[in-house]
C-alpha positions in Angstrom: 21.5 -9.8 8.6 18.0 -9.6 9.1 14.7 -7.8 7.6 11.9 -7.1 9.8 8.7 -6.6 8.6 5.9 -5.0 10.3 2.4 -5.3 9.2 2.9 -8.5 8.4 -0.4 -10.3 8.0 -1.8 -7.8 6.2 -2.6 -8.2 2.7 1.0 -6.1 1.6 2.9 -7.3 4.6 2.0 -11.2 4.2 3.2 -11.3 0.6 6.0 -9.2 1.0 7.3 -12.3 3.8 6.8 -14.9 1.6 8.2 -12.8 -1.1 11.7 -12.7 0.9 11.4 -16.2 2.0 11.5 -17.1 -1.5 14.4 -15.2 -2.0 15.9 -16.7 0.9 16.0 -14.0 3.3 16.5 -13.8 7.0 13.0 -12.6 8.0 11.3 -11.7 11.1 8.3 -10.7 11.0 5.9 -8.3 13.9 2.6 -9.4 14.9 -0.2 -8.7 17.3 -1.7 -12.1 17.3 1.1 -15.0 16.7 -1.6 -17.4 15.9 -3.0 -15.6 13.2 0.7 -15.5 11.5 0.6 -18.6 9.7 4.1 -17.8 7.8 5.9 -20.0 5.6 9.3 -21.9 7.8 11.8 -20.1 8.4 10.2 -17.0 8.9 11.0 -15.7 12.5 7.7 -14.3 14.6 7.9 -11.7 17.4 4.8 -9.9 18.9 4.3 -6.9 19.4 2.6 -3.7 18.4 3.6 -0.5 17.5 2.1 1.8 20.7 4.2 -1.1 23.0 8.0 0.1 23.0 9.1 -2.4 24.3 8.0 -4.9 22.3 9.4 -2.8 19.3 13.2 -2.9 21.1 13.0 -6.3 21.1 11.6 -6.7 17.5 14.7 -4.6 16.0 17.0 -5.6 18.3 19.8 -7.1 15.7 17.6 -6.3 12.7 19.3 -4.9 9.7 16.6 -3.7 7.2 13.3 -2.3 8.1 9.8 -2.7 6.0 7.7 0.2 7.6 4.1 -0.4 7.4 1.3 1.4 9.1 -2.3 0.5 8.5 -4.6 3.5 8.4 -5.5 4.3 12.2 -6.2 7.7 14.3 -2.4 7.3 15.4 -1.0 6.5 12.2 2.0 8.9 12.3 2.4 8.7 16.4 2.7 4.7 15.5 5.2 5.9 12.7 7.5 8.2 14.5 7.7 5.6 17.6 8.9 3.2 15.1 11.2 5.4 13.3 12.7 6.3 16.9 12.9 2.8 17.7 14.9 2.1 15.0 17.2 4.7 14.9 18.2 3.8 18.7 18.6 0.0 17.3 20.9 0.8 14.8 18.8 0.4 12.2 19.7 2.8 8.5 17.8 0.9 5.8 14.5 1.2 5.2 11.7 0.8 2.9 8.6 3.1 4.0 5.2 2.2 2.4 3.3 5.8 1.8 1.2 6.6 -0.6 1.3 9.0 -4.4 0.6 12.7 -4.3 1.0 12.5 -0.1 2.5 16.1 -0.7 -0.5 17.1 -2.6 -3.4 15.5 -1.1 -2.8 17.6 2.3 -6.1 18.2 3.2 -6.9 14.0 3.5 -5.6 12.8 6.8 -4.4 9.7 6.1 -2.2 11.1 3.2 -1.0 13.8 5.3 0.0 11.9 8.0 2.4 9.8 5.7 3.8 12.4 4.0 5.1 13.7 7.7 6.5 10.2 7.9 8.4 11.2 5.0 9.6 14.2 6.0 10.7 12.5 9.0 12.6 9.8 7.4 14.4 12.8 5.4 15.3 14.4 8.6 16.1 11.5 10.6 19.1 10.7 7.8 17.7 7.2 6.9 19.0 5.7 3.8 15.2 4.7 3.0 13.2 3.9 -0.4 10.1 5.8 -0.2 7.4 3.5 -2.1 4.3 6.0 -2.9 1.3 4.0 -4.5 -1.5 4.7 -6.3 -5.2 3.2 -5.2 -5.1 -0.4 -5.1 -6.7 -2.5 -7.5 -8.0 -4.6 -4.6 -9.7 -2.1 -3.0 -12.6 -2.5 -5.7 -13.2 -6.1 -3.8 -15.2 -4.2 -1.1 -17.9 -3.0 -4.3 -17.5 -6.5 -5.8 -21.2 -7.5 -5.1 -22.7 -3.9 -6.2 -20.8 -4.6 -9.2 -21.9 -7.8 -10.1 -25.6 -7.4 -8.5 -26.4 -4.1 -8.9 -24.9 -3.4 -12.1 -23.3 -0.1 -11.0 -19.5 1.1 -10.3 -20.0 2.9 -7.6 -16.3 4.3 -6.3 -15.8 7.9 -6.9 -12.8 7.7 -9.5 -14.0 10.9 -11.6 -12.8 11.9 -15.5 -8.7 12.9 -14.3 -7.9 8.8 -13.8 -6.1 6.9 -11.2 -2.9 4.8 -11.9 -4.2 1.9 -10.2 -1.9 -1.1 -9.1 -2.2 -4.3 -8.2 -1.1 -5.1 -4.8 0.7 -8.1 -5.9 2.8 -6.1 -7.8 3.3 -3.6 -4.4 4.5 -6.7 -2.7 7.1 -7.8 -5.1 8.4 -4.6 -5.8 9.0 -3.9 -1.8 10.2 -7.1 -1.3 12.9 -6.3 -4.1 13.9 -3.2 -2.4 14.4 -4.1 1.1 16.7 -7.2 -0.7 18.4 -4.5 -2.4 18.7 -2.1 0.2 20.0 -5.3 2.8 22.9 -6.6 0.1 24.1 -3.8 -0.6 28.1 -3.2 1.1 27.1 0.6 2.0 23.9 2.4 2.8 21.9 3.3 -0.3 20.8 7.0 -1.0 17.0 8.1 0.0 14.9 7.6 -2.9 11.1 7.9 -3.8 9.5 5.7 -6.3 6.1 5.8 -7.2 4.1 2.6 -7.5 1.3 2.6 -10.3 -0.1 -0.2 -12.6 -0.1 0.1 -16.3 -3.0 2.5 -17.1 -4.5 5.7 -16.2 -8.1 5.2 -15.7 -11.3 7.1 -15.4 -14.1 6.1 -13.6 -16.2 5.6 -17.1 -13.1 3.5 -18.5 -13.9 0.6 -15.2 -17.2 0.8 -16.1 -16.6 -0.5 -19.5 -13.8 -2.9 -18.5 -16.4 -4.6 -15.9 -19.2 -4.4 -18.9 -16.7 -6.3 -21.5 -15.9 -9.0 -18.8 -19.2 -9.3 -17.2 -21.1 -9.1 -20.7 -23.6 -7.0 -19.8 -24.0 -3.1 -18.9 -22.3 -1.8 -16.0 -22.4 1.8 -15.1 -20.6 4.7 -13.5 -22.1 5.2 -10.0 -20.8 9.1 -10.6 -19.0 11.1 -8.3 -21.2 11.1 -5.5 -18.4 11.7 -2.7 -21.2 12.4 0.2 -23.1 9.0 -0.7 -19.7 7.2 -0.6 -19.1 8.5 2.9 -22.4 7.6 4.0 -22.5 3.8 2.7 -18.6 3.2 3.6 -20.1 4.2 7.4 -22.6 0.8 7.3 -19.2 -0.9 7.6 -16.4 1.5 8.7 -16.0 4.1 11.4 -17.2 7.8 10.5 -13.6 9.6 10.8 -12.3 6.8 8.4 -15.6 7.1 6.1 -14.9 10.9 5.9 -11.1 10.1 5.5 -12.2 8.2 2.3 -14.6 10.8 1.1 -12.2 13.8 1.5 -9.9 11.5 -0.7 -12.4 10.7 -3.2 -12.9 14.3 -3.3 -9.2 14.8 -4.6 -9.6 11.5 -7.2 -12.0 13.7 -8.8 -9.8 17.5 -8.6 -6.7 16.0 -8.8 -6.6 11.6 -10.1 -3.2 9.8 -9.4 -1.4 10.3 -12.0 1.8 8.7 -12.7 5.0 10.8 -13.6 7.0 10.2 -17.2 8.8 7.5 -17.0 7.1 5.6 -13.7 5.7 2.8 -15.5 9.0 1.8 -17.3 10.9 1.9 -14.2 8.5 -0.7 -12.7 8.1 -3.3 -15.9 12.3 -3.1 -15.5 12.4 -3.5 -11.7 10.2 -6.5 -12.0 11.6 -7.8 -15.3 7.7 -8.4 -16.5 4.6 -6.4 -17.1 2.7 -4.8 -14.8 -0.8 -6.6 -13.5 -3.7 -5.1 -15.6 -7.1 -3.8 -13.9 -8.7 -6.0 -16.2 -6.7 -9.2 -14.8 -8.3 -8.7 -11.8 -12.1 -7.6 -13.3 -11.9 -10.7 -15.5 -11.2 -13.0 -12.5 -13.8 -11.8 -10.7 -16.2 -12.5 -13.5 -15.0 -16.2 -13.8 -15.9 -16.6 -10.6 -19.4 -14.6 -10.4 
């Protein structure tokens, strides 16, 4: 019995491996680059790539338990539905899909719509999949670290509705414990959708203070410039993915991520702790500034 996992040196991906190789897991894990895998022993490497169907037969071949993950690309859902086609012609039933919160309400911003076909597909397809929809990251805020920290200014276009924010330590752990559930269980497990988000709702104006109280000094809300944002995420990132990022700062503000009754205490009781704070992660940035 074996768990592949794809996107697997990738910030989610990598810990989700080590999280199963802890738990003693049969893993196998798909890569482009073997010699960028670096995975703890034990851990079984295959390359390949998503576009190369070959290479995916082989990867599933005798696989029991799938952890779909599909970085944001152009091809997202082609890269998606290849896999999902893949799998079903291996054999494969269990899966644990890594989409994203509101990807049935944000339809207008590619990338979200994109996974939420992925969903629908998975529905259709009659996979006995956990659907695990996050909120933003918290370690997406590493890219403004140095505005932060050197400009004084929190610059990501959260707006006044809040995001759920999660750490993505906590994503990892929480997908690793599905696809170990999902692989010991003696029958197929029922299609189910769980939304991943961290402790707290926050605004933009609430970071701003937590990065004022841990840095000591003022820090404030950049706003909710969404047309700026686009144009300073396209010094380092291509212009569809730029405007990708903008339309869905455009829905932080309209819309936030807000979490549904009862998602946070479904989480602490999953992991048998307390979700990671935002302000874990802002104060260890500030030890370290």
């Amino acid at each position: 019995m074996t768990i592949l996992v794809t996107g697997a040196t990738g910030n989610i991906g990598r810990q989700v491996v080590e999280h199963l190789v802890k738990r003693d897991a049969d893993v196998r894990a798909l890569v482009r680059d073997p010699s960028k895998a670096g995975f703890p022993a034990g851990v079984s490497v295959v390359q390949g790539d998503f576009l190369d169907v070959d290479s995916l037969r082989k990867a599933m071949s005798g696989v029991s338990t799938l952890f779909l993950l599909n970085a944001v690309v152009p091809d997202e859902f082609t890269q998606a539905l290849v896999a999902l086609n893949v799998a079903r012609s291996a054999g494969i039933e269990r899966i644990v899909y890594l989409s994203v919160i509101h990807a049935d309400v944000y339809v207008n911003v590619p990338h979200f719509a994109g996974k939420f076909g992925v969903e629908r597909m998975i529905e259709q397809m009659g996979f006995k999949a956990t659907i695990l929809r996050p909120a933003y990251f918290i370690q997406n805020d590493l890219m403004v670290e140095d505005i932060i920290t050197g400009y004084g200014t929190y610059p990501m276009p959260i707006g006044a509705k809040g995001l759920a924010m999660i750490d993505a330590r906590d994503i990892a752990e929480i997908a690793a414990l599905e696809l170990l559930r999902r692989e010991q269980s003696a029958e197929p497990l029922a299609l189910d959708r769980i939304n991943l988000v961290g402790p707290q709702t926050l605004t933009g104006t609430d970071i701003a203070a937590i990065w004022s109280d841990v840095l000591a000094r003022p820090i404030k809300y950049g706003g909710d410039n969404t047309e700026g944002f686009e144009q300073n995420l396209k010094q380092f990132l291509p212009a569809w993915m730029a405007y990708d990022m903008r339309l869905m700062g455009e829905r932080f503000l309209t819309d936030g991520m807000l979490p549904e009754a009862g998602d946070v205490e479904r989480l602490t009781a999953l992991l048998g702790r307390p979700l990671r704070p935002y302000r874990d992660f802002a104060s260890q940035i500030a030890a370290s500034a």
